[in-house]
N, C-alpha and C positions, 0 to 999 in steps of 0.2 A: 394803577388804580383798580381796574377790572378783579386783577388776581387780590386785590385786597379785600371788596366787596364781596369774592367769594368764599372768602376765609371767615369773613361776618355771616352772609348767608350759611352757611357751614355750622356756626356756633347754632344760632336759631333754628335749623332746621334740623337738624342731628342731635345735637344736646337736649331740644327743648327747652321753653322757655321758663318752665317752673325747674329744672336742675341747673339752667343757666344762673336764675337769679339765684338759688341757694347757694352755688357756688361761690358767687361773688360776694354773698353775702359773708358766708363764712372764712372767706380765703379773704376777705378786708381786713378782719379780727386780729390777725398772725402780725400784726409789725411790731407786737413787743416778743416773737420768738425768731428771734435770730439762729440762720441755719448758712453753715459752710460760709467762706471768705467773702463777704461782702465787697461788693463790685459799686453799686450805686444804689439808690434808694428808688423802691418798689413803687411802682406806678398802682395805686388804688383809685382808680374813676371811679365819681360819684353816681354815674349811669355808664349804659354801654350804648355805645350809637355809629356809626359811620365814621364819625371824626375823631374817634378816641385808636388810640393800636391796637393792632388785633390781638395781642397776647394781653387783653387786660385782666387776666388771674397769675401770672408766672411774673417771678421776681429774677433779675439776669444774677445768676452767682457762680464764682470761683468754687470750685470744690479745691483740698488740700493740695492735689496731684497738678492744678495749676488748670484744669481743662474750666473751659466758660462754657454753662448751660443755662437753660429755661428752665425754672425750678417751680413748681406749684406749691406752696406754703396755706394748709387751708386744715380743716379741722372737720372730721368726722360726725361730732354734733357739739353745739354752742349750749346746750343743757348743760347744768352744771348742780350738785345738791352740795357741794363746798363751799365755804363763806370768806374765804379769803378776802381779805381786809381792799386790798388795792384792786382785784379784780374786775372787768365789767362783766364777767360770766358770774360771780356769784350768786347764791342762791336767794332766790327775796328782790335782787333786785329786780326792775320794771324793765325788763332788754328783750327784743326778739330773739325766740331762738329758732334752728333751724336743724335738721338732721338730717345725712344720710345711712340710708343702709350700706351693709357689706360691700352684695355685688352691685348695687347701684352705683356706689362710688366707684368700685374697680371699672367697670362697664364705662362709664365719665371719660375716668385718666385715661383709659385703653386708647379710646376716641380722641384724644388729647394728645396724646403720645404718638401715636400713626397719624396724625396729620399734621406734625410739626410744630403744635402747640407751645408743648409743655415735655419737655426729655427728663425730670426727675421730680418725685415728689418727696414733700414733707409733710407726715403728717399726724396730726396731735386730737386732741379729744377733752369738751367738759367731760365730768364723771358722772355717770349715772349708776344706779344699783348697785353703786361699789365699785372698786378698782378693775378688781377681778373681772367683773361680766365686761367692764368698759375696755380693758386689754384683752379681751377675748375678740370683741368687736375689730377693735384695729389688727388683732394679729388673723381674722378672720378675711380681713379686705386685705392681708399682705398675701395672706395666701392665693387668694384668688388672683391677684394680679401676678404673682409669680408663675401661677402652676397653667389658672387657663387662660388666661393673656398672654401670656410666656413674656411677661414686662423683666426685661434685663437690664433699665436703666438702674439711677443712682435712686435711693430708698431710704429714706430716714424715716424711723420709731419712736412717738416717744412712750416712753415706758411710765404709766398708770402710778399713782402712788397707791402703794398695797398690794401690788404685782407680786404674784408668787414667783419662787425660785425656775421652774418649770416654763413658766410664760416669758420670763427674761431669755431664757436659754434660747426657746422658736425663734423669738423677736429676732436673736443675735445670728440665726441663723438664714432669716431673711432677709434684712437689713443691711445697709452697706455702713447705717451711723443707727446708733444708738441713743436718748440721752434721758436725763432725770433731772430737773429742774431741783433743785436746792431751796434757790429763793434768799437765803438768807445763808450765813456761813456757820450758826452753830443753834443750837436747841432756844436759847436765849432770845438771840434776836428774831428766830423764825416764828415765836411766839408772839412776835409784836404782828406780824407780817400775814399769818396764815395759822389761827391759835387749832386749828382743829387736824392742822397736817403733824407728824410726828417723825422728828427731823431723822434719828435713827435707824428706825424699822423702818419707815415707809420711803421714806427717800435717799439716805446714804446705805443702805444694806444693799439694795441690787445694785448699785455701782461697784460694789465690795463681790457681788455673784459675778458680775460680769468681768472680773479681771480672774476671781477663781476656776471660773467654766474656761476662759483663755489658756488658765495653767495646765487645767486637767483634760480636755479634748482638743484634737488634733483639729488641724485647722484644714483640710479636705471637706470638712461634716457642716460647714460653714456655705453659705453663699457666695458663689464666686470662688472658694478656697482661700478666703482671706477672714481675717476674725475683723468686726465691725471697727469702727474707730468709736469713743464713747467721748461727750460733752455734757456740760451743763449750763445753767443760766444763772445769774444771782440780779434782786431790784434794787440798784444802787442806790443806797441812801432811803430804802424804802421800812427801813427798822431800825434805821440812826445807829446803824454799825459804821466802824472806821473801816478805811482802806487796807489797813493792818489784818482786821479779821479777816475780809475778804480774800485779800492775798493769802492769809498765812493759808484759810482753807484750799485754795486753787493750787497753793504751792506742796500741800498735804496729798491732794488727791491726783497730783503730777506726779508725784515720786511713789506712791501707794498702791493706785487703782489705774495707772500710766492712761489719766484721764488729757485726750488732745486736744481741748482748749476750752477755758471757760469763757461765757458771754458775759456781757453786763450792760442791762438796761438803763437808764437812768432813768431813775420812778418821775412818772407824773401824774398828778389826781386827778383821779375819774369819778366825774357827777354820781352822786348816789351811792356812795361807799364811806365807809367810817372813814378812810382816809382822805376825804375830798378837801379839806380846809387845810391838810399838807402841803407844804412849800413844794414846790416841781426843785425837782437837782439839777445842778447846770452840766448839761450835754456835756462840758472839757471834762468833766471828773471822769463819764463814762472813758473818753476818750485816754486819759492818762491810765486808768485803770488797765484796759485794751495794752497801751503800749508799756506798761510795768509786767503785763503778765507775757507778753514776751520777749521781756527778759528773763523771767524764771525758767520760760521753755527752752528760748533756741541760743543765750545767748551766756549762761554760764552764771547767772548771779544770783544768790540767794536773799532769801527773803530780809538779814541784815544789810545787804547792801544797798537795798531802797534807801531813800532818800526821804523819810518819813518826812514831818515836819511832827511839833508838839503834841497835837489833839493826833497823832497818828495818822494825817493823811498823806498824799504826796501833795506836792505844792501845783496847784491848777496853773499855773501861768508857767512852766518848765516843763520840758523834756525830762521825765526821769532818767534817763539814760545821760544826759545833761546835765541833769543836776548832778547825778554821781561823780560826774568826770570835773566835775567844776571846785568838788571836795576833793577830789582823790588825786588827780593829775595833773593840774594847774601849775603845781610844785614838784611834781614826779611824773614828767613826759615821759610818755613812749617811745623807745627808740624802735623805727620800724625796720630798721635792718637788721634789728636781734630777737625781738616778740615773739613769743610763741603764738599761736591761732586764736587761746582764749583770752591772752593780754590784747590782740589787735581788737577782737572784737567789741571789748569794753570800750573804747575812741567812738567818739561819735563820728559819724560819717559815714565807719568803716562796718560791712553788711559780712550776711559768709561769701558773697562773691566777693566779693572786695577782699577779706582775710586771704582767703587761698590766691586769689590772684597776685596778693603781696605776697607769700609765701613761696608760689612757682618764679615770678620775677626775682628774686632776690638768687636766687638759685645762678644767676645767670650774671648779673650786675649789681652793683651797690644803688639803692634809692635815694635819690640826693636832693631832688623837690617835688614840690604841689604838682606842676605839670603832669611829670609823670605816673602820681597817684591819682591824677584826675582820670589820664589816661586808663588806668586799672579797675577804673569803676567807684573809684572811693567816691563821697562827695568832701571834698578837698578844703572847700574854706570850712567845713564843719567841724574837723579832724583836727587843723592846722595849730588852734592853741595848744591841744593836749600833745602833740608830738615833736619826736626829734626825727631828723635826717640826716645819718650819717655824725652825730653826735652835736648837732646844731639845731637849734630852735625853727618851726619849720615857716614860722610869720619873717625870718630874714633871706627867706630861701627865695630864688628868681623863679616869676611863677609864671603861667600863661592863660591869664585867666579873658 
């Protein structure tokens, strides 16, 4: 209790309490930007007090590499002169804003970071006086935190719409992630969603720089000596695009711009914006969406083999990967004693541990039931209708469940 009280004394008496509240203020705003492998949902207290955890601005998240940190998710200023439809930062509307400078910020996270706070930030920006001055601003607070804080934690950018060629490059230099908000999947629909952003030039062009700057400089000149990983985000169901477009753009920009994962919001209306008398999307859409797109990445299937439904969605009440396997294999099991790695993986149940685990065992003996693949990591009653064992149906097989 004591060492907690002092961690709060700490915030108050270190921070201050006009950068505390700003802080809070702005790092509340961040739960429609989703950053690295979501672990659980981010604790936003409505005040800060003794009885609330000490980390009330850092959200717990997985980065790629599997490591769990303290992540700060907050926003350099909540000004915004963009009119984006769904936004609460747009311009015109009646919302507090709140700004900080450069080194003020850096100076913050520094404080936040040597005492155990917060080990990685995220951090984004309304636009003011343009793209350009507004990515001058963030790449101005990355340098500072890089060069005289000597911050060697994990560092995500996002990149300004209207960013020149030059300021992506710094960004990618600093940066451990990268990204460029989309919003919508083609020129069409980002016109219902945000009419005054310009889907091309201002938003898929430096995702198209950042994979060319990858090809053409060596990756020493890089932060860390690794070139950033690069994401995006799209508002599902926020421009009455189908899951089709969605996908087919994340499955475009996978193979293209070797972009490592799209997000997807599901839109809900915010008082005071032309889209406020919009339906909210139901959370499972976001959620099928999330697991169709990795299928596209890690698990071998292209964008025909979704399991569309008519109006081009996938179906909210199935597993897409489910659903596939329910057209495709129900009538053509897997035999797991002959599969190759990307047939095993298409079986529900079956993960890449699980594939290679089937793969090294086999080496060794013939797979002849559940038990055993439960053993290997599959999950076994999920697997069991799509496959054979040993040339046998695997629901007659003796199991141990």
């Amino acid at each position: 209790m004591r060492d907690r009280l002092d961690k709060i004394e700490y915030l108050f008496y270190n921070l201050g309490v006009d950068s505390l509240a700003r802080l809070k203020f702005l790092s509340s705003q961040m739960s429609f930007e989703p950053d690295a492998e979501k672990r659980e949902s981010p604790t936003r207290p409505e005040c800060f007090t003794p009885k609330e955890q000490d980390q009330a601005f850092v959200h717990p998240a997985q980065l790629p590499n599997g490591k769990q940190i303290k992540l700060l998710k907050t926003l350099l200023s909540s000004a915004c002169e963009r009119d984006c439809f769904y936004c609460p930062f747009r311009a015109g509307r009646d919302f507090r804003r709140a700004t900080f400078k450069p080194d003020e910020f850096a100076g913050l996270f520094s404080k936040l970071n040597t005492s155990g706070f917060a080990e990685g930030v995220f951090l984004s920006s309304g636009i003011a006086a343009g793209g350009i001055r507004t990515m001058d601003k963030l790449l101005a607070t990355a340098e500072i935190l890089r060069k005289t804080h000597r911050f060697k934690g994990y560092l995500h950018l996002k990149i300004m719409p209207g960013s020149e060629k030059e300021q992506v490059y710094r960004a990618m230099q600093l940066a451990d992630r990268v990204s460029v908000n989309l919003e919508a999947p083609n020129t069409e629909r980002l016109a219902r969603l945000a009419p005054h952003k310009i889907f091309m030039e201002e938003l898929l062009r430096p995702l198209r720089w950042v994979e060319e700057i990858r090809r053409n400089v060596p990756a020493y000149k890089f932060w860390n000596g690794r070139y950033p990983s690069t994401v995006t985000q799209f508002v599902a169901g926020g421009s009455d695009e189908s899951d089709l477009e969605l996908l087919g753009t994340t499955q475009w920009l996978m193979k293209n711009v070797r972009l490592k994962r799209a997000y997807f919001s599901a839109f809900h209306p915010i008082v005071d914006t032309p889209l406020e008398n919009k339906a909210a999307v139901d959370p499972m859409r976001e959620h099928r969406l999330y697991q169709a797109s990795f299928l596209l990445r890690d698990y071998g299937f292209e964008l025909e083999d979704l399991p569309f439904t008519s109006d081009e969605n996938l179906p909210l009440h199935t597993d897409p990967k489910v659903a596939w396997a329910q057209i495709n294999l129900t009538q053509s099991p897997v035999e797991i004693n002959r599969a190759d790695r990307r047939e095993l993986m298409r079986v529900p149940g079956i993960g890449h541990k699980g594939a290679e685990a089937i793969l090294s065992a086999r080496k060794i003996r013939q797979l002849r039931d559940l038990s055993t693949l439960k053993r290997l990591g599959v999950i076994a009653e999920r697997a069991a209708p799509y496959i054979l064992l040993n040339g046998r149906r695997a629901d007659v097989q003796t199991s141990m469940f």
